[in-house]
C-alpha positions in Angstrom: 1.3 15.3 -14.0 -1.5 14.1 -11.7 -1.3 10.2 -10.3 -2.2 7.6 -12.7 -5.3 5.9 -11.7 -8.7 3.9 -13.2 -12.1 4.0 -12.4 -14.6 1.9 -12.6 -18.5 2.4 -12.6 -20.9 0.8 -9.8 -24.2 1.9 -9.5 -24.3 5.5 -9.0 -20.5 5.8 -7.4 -17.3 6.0 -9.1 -14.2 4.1 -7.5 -11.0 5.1 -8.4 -8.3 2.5 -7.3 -4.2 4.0 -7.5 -2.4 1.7 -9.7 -0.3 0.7 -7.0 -3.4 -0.6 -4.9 -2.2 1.0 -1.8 -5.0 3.4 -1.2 -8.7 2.7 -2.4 -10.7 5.6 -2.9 -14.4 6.3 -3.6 -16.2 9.3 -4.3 -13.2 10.8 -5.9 -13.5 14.7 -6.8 -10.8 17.0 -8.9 -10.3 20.4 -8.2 -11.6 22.9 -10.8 -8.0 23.9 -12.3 -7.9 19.8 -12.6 -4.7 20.0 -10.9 -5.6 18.2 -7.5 -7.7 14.8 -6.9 -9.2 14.5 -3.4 -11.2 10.9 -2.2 -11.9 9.5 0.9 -10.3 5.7 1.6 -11.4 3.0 4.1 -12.1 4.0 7.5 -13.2 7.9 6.1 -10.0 9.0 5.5 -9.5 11.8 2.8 -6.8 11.6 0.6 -5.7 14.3 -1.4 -2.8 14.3 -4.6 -0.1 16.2 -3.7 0.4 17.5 -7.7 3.3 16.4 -10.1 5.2 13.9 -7.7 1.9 11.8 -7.8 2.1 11.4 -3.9 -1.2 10.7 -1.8 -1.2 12.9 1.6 -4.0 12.2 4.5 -6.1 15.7 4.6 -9.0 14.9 7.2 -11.3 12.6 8.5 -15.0 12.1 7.7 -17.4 11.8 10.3 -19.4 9.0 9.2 -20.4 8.7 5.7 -19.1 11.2 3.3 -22.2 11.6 0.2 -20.5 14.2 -1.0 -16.8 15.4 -1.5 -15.3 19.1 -3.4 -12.5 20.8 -3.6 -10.8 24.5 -4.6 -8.5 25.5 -6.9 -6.7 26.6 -3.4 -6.7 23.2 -2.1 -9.6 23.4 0.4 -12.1 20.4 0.9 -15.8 20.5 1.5 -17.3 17.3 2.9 -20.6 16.5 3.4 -21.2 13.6 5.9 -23.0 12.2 8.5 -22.5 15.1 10.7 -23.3 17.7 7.6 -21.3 20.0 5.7 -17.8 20.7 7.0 -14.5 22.9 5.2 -10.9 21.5 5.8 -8.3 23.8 5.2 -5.1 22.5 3.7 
C-alpha cells in the first residue's frame, strides 16, 4: 500500500501534503507501475515513497527550482530544474 496522502489544487500545481504533516511536497509524480510517489519538499529536497511501509526516504537535491519531476518503474528520478535536466539513480 502506497502512503496515504491528499492533494489539493492551486493554480496549475498540485500539492500533496502526508497526513502526518511532516513533509510537504509539491509537484508530486508516481511511477508508471503506480507503485512509488516521488516530490520535492522545502529547501529542493526530493522525497521518494519507500513502497508498502509508507516511509518517505530523501533521494536528491534540486538545483534551484524543479518545473518538472518523473520517475521509473526502476526507481530512477528525472528532474528538471534550474540547472536543466538531471537523472538520479536510486
Amino acid at each position: 500500500m502506497l502512503p496515504t496522502f491528499r492533494t489539493r489544487r492551486r493554480a496549475a500545481l498540485t500539492v500533496a501534503t502526508t497526513i502526518s504533516a511532516s513533509i510537504v511536497l509539491a509537484g508530486c509524480t508516481v511511477s508508471p507501475d503506480g507503485k512509488q510517489l516521488v516530490g520535492v519538499g522545502r529547501g529542493g529536497q526530493i522525497w521518494a515513497s519507500t513502497g508498502s511501509n509508507a516511509e518517505w526516504v530523501p533521494a536528491g537535491v534540486t538545483h534551484g527550482s524543479a518545473q518538472a519531476l518523473a520517475t521509473t518503474n526502476d526507481g530512477d528520478i528525472l528532474v528538471f530544474d534550474d540547472s536543466g535536466l538531471a537523472a538520479i539513480a536510486k
